[in-house]
Every structure is written in C-alpha cells, then in structure tokens.
C-alpha positions in Angstrom: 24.3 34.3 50.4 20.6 34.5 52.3 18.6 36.2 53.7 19.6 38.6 56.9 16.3 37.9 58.7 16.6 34.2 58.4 16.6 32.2 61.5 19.5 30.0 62.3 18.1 28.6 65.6 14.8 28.4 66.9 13.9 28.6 70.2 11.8 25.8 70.9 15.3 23.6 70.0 17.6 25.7 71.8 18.2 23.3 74.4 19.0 20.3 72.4 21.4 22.6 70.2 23.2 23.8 73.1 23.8 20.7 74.1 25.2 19.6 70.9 27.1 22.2 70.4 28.7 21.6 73.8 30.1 18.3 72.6 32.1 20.4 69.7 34.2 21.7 72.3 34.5 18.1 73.9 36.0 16.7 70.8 38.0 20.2 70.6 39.2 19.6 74.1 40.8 15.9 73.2 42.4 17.2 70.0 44.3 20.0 71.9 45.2 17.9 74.8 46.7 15.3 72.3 48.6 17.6 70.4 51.5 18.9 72.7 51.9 14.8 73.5 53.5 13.8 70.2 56.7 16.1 71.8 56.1 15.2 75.2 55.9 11.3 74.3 59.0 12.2 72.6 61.0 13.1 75.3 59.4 10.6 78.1 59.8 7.5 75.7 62.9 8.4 73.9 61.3 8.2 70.7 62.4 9.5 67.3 60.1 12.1 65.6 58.6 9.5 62.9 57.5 7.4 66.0 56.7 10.0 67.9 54.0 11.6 65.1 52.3 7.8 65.1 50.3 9.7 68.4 48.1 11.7 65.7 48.0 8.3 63.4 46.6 6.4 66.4 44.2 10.0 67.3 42.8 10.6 63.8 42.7 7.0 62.4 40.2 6.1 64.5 37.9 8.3 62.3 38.6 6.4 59.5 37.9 3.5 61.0 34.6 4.0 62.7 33.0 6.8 60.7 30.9 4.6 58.2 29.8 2.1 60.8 28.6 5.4 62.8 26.8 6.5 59.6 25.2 3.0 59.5 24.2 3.5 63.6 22.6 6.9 62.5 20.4 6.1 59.8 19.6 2.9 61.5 18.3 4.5 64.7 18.8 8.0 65.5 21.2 10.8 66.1 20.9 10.8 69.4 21.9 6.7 69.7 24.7 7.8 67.6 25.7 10.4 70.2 25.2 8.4 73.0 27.3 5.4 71.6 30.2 8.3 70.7 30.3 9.4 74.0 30.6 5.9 75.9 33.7 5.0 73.4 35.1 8.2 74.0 34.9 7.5 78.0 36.2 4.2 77.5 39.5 5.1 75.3 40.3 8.1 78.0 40.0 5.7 81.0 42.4 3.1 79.1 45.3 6.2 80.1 45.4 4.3 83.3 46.0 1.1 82.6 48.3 2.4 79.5 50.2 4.0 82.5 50.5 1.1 84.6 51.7 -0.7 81.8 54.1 2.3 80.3 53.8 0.9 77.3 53.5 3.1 74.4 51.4 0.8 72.0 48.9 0.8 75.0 48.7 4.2 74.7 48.2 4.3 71.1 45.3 1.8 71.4 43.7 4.3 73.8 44.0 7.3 72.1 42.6 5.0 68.6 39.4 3.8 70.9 38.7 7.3 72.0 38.8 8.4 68.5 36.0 6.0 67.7 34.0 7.8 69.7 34.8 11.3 68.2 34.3 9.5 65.0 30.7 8.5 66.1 30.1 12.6 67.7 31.2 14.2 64.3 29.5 12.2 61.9 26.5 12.9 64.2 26.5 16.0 65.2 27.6 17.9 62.3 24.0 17.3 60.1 22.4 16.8 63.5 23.2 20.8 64.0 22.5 21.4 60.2 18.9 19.7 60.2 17.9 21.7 63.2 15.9 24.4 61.0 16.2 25.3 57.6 18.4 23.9 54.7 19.6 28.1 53.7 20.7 28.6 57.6 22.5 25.1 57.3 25.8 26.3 57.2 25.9 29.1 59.1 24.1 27.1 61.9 26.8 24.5 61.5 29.7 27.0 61.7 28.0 28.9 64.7 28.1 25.3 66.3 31.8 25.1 64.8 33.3 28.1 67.1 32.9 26.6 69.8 35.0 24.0 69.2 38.3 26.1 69.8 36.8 26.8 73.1 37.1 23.3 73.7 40.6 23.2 72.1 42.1 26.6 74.4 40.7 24.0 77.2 42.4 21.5 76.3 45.6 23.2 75.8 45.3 25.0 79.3 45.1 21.2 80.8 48.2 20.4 78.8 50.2 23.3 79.7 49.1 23.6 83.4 49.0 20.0 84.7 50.8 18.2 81.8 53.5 19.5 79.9 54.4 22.1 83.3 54.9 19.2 85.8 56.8 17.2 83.1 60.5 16.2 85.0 62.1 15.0 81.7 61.1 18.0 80.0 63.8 19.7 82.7 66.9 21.6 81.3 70.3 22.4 83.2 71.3 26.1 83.3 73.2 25.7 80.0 69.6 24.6 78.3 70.7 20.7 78.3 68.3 18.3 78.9 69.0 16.6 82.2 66.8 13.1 81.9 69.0 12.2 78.4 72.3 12.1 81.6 70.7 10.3 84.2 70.8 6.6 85.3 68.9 4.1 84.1 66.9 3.5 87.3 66.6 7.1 88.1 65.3 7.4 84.0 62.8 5.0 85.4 61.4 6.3 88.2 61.0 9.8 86.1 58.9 8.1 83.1 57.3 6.7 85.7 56.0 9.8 87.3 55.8 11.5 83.8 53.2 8.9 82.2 51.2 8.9 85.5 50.9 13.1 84.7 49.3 12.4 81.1 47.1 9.8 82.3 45.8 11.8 84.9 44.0 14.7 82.4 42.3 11.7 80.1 40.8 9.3 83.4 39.2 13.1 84.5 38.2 14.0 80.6 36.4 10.2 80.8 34.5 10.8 83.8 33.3 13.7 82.8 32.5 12.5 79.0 30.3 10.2 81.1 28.3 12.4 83.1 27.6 14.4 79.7 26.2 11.2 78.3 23.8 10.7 81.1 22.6 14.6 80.6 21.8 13.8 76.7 20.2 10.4 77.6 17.8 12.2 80.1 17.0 15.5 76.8 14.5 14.7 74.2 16.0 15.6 71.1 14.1 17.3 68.4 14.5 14.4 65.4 12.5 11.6 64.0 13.4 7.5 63.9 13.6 6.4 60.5 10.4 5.4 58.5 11.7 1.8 58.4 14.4 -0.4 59.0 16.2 -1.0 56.0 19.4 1.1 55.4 20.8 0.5 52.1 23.9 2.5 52.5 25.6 1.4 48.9 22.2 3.2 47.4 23.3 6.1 49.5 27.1 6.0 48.7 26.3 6.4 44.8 24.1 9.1 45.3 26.1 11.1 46.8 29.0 10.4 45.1 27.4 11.9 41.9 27.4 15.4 43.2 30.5 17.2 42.5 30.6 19.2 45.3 30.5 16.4 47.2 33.4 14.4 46.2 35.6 17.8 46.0 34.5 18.4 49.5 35.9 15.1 50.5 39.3 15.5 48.9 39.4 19.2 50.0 38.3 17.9 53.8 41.2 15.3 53.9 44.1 17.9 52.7 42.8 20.4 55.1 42.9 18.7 58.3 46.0 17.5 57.1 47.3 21.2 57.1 45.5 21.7 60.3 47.2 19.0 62.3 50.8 20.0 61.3 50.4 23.0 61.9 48.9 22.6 65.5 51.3 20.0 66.0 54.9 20.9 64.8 54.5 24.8 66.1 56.0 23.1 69.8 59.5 21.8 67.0 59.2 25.0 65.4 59.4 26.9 68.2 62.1 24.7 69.8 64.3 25.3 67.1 64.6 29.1 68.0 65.2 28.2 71.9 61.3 28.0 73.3 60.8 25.2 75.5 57.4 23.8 74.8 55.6 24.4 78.1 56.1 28.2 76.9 55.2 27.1 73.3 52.1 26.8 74.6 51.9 30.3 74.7 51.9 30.1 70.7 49.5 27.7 70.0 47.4 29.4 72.4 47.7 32.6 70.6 46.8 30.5 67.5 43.7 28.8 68.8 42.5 32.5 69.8 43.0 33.9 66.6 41.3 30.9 64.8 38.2 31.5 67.5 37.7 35.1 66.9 38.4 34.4 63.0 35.7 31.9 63.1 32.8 34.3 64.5 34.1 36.8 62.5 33.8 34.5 59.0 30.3 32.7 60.2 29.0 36.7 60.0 30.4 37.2 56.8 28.9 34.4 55.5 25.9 35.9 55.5 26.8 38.5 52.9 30.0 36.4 50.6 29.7 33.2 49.1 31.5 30.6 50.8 33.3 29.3 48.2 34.6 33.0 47.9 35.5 33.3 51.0 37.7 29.8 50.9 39.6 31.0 47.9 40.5 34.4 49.8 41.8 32.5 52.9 43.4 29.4 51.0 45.3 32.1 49.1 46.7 34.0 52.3 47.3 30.6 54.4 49.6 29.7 51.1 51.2 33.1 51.8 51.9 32.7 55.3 53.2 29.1 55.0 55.8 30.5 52.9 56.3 33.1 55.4 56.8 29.9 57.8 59.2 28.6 55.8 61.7 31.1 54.6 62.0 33.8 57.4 64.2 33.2 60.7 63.5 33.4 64.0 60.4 34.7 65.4 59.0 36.3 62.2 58.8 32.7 61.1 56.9 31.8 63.8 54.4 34.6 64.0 53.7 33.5 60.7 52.8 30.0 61.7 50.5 31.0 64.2 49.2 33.5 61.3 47.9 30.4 59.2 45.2 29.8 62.3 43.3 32.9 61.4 43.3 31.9 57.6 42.4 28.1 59.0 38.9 29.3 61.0 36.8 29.1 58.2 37.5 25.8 56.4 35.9 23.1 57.9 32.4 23.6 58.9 32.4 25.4 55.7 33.6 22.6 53.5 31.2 20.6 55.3 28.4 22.6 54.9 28.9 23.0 50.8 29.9 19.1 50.7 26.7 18.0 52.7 24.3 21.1 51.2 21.6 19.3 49.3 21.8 15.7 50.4 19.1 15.4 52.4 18.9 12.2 54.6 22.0 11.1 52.5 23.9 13.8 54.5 24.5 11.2 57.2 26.1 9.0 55.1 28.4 12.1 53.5 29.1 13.0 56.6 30.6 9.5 56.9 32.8 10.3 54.1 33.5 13.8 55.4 34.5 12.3 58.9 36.7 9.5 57.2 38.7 11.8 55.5 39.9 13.1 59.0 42.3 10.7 58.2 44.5 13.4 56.9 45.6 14.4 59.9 46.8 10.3 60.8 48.9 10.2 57.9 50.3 13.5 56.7 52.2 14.3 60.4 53.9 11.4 59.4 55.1 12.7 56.2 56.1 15.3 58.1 58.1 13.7 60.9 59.9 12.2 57.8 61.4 15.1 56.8 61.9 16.1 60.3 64.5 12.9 60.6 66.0 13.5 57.4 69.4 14.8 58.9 68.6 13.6 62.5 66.1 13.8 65.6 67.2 17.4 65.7 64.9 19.6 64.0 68.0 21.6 62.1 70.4 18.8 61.5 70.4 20.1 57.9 69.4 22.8 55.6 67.2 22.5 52.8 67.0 25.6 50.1 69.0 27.1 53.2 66.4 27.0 55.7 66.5 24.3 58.4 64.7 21.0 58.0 62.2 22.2 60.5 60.8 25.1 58.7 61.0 23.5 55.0 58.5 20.3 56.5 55.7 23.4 56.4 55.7 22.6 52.3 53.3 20.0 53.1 50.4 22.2 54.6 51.0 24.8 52.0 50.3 22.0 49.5 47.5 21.2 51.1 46.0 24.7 51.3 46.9 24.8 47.4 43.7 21.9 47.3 41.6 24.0 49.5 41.7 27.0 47.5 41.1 24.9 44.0 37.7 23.8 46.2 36.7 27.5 46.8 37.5 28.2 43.0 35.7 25.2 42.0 32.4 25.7 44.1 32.5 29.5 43.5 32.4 28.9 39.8 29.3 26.2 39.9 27.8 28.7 41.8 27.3 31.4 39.6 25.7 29.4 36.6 23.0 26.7 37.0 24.4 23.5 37.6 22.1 19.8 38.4 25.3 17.6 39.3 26.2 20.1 42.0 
C-alpha cells in the first residue's frame, strides 16, 4: 500500500508517457488480431489443431528469442533506441503478410508473425520499466498498471479488425443451410482460388498495422524522452543476471509470469473451439472474446484503484483463487453456462501481469532492464502451452468433442491446463503476501 496523495505521473512527462503508453495498445492490437487466426488458419490451410496452435508458438517465441538481446540494446544505449528498434521489427514482420500471401505458404507466415514478435519483444522489455522509472519507485506499479489498461484497448481493436475485415469476409469459413462447411466439398481448383482470396484478407490488416507501426516510430524519434544514456559503455549483463536472480521475488515472478500468460493465451485462443462446440460460428465468437476483453479492461482500472489500498500480492491470491473456480466452471457445465464462465476468467485475469511485473522488477534498480528481459522471455508460455493444449484437442480427432473425458468433451477438459496455471499464480500472491508482512533482505 502507499500513500493516496502520491503522484503517479507528473506533468512535465506526460507527453513521453502517453506516448508510451500508446504502444501498450499497439502490441495489444497484434495479440488480438493473431488470436482468432490459429482457427481461421485452420480452416484456410486445412490444418489439424496441433499445427494450427504453432500460430501462437511462432507469435510468442519471438519473445524468447529477442528479449535479452533487447535488454542488452537498453542498457547499452537507451530506452528510447530500444523502442525505436522494436517498432522497425515490428513494421517489418507485419509487411512480410504480403509476400507470405503471395507465397501462401504457411511457414512464411509463421516467419512473419516470429519477426514481428521480435519487435514486441524489444517494446515490452522497454517499455514496461521505462513507464515504472518515470517518477517514483512506491507509484511504480500502479503507474505500470495504469499504462497496462490500455493495452486491452489495443486488444478490443484488434479483435474489431479481425471480426470486421478478417474472420467476416472469410469464404471458407461459409456454411450450407444444414451448418456444413462448404469449402471441405469443393474442387480442388475452386479450393484454390478461395485460399487464395482468404490469405490475401489476413494479409491485408498486418501490411496496414505496419504502415502505421512506422509512422508511430517517426512520432517517438522526433519526442525527447525524459531518461538518461548510461554513465559508460560497459554492460556486464552476467553481473546483472546474478543479481537479480538472488531476489526471491524475482525468480517467483518469472515462473509465475510464464504460467500466467500461458493461461492467458488459451484462454483468448480456444474460446472460438469452445464456443464452436455448442454451434457458434467464430465470426460471432467474436462477440465472446469481445465481451471478455471488456471485462478484463474495466477489471483492470477497477484493480489499479484498489491497489492503492490492498497489497498486491493479496489481491493475486483473491483472483488466482476465483480464476481456479471459474476454470472448473469451464470445464464441467454444458452449454452456454460453460462458456460464460470462460469469458468469467478475463475479469479474474486483469490484474496479473503488470502486477507480477511490478513486484518481480520492485527494487532492482537499473537491473530492472535486465529482469524485464527475463520477465519478457517467459512470454514464452503462451508459445508452448497452446500446444499442449491443441494436443488434447486431437486426442479423439480434429473435432473438438470426438471424445469425452470425466464425461465432458475433449474441448472443455483442455481448460485443466490454465487452471493449473492459475494454481502457480495464486502460490506467487501467497508467497509475496507472506514476505511482505515481516522484514525480509532477499526479497
């Protein structure tokens, strides 16, 4: 807790921190867009779901890959050459759509969607302790999770794009009157000329979203940015690495980052197989994952309040506990109750990650752009744990209820993964709630 008079942003920075904060909704926007394309790929490509899911491998392994090499960029030069490099490989992986399109090849695509990730990779490990070192270390997190709501604006963006000029316009997405999918009965040349036309409609969105990623590059370029070059140019990152990696908050806030996104991602990604299961096509499943992203928004300004008055570590105990509940809810009940409580686990999910960051990071000083490395990297989660989940998803079939498991269908049992992961969250909130009641040094 802190004090209610504190100030979180100053004036004489509120430029540069609007503008920052702005780019939390441009790495919101290409998560939400990306999301609906693991079904839509699906369909267009004749994929099963395992290969399918290898969309978010490609999206979020590009932060393992390039978020310790954006560390090193930081602390080498500044935040704002860290920015500026994130948003040229983000407009570069968004304009490979239209070669990958010309091409209609999916590995091209995967390679595009893993270059623009580099560049969201370089954004978040900037601009997270960029936001938190623009005023004092007690407004820290609160300042980062003010910054952190506006990254849902980004994502209800991006799912807008996908459902209006994506996922709407799709033709092998079509259905007969009896609800049977017309493009699995057509030709071979007429199956063609419809991926054709389908791939051009995805590309379309991410040759825009580059343009634009440029002109937002060129507006930052031209802002002086309230930070300072380092004292010298020596940047001995293994130093760094084992000082942070003594802090026990830290290293939890790691492990607790990786399972959460994890969650996250399945969630956001297998409501459209959830909802198809019980007869909702996905340009109307749309509908639910917006409905999801809105609760998670008004959640997150509601908890960033709070925080001012509950410890955060309370606070993730509380939700961790309730997103458990509701996961189960996913699981075992039918129908549309199962599926309001899907979309449930978003207003339980608001609170986790600028918070974990902010506890992980609290403390570290100028080491906090190497954690944020670490805190970036384990991202991953969401590469690899859609995967596990696809797996389960095949287990009978490429049907999502081929086969029951403890009597519900396969679909609705693969939601045992994000509860597990929420079961790690809420040990973090425990953990950090209980080191912060008694005086701790390894914190």
């Amino acid at each position: 807790m802190e004090s209610n008079n504190a100030i979180v942003v100053q004036k004489k920075i509120l430029l540069p921190f609007i503008l920052i904060t702005s780019l939390f909704a441009l790495w919101g926007f290409a998560n939400d867009i990306t999301n609906p394309m693991v079904s839509a790929f699906k369909k267009i490509l004749e994929l099963n779901n395992t290969q399918a899911s290898w969309v978010q491998a490609a999206f979020y392994g590009g932060y393992f890959t390039m978020a310790l090499p954006a560390a090193y960029v930081v602390k080498r030069f500044s935040y704002k050459t860290g920015i500026l490099v994130g948003l040229a490989l983000y407009a570069a992986g968004a304009l490979l759509f239209y070669p990958a399109a010309a091409k209609e090849n999916y590995f091209f695509f995967l390679m595009a969607l893993y270059i623009l990730t580099f560049g969201l990779a370089f954004l978040e490990t900037t601009a997270n302790p960029f936001i938190m070192s623009m005023g004092s270390e007690e407004t820290a997190t609160r300042r980062l999770n003010l910054a952190q709501a506006f990254n849902p604006i980004g994502a209800l963006s991006g799912l807008f794009v996908a459902q209006t000029f994506i996922l709407g316009a799709l033709q092998s997405d079509d259905v007969d009157a009896s609800g049977n999918s017309i493009y699995e009965t057509l030709s071979e040349s007429a199956k063609a000329a419809v991926k054709t036309s389908d791939l051009a409609v995805i590309r379309d969105p991410y040759v825009g979203l580059g343009l634009f990623v440029l002109v937002m590059g060129v507006i930052i370029a031209l802002v002086k940015m309230p930070e300072k070059k380092a004292s010298n140019n020596s940047v001995d990152m293994w130093a760094s690495i084992k000082r942070i990696f003594k802090k026990k908050n830290f290293t939890g806030g790691v492990i607790a980052q990786t399972f959460y996104v994890g969650a996250q991602i399945m969630c956001w990604t297998y409501i459209y197989q959830y909802a198809e299961n019980i007869g909702i096509n996905n340009q109307d499943a749309v509908n639910y994952a917006y409905t999801a992203l809105g609760i998670f928004l008004l959640a997150r300004f509601i908890f960033t309040y709070l925080l001012k008055f509950i410890n955060s570590g309370k606070l993730m105990l509380i939700l961790s506990t309730m997103a458990i509940i509701f996961c189960l809810g996913t699981i075992f009940l039918q129908g549309m109750p199962g599926l309001y409580s899907l979309v449930m686990v978003s207003f339980c999910m608001s609170l986790m990650f600028p918070t974990i960051y902010g506890i992980a990071l609290n403390g570290l000083g100028d080491d906090a752009k190497t954690g944020s490395a670490f805190l970036i990297m384990a991202i991953v989660g969401g590469a690899f744990m859609p995967i596990f989940q696809g797996m389960i998803l095949d287990i009978g079939g490429p049907g999502y209820n081929d086969v029951k498991i403890f009597g519900t269908p396969e679909v609705n049992f693969s939601f045992i993964l994000p509860m597990s992961c929420f079961v790690i969250t809420l040990l973090y909130g425990y953990n950090t709630l209980k080191r912060s009641k008694r005086p701790a040094l390894n914190t």
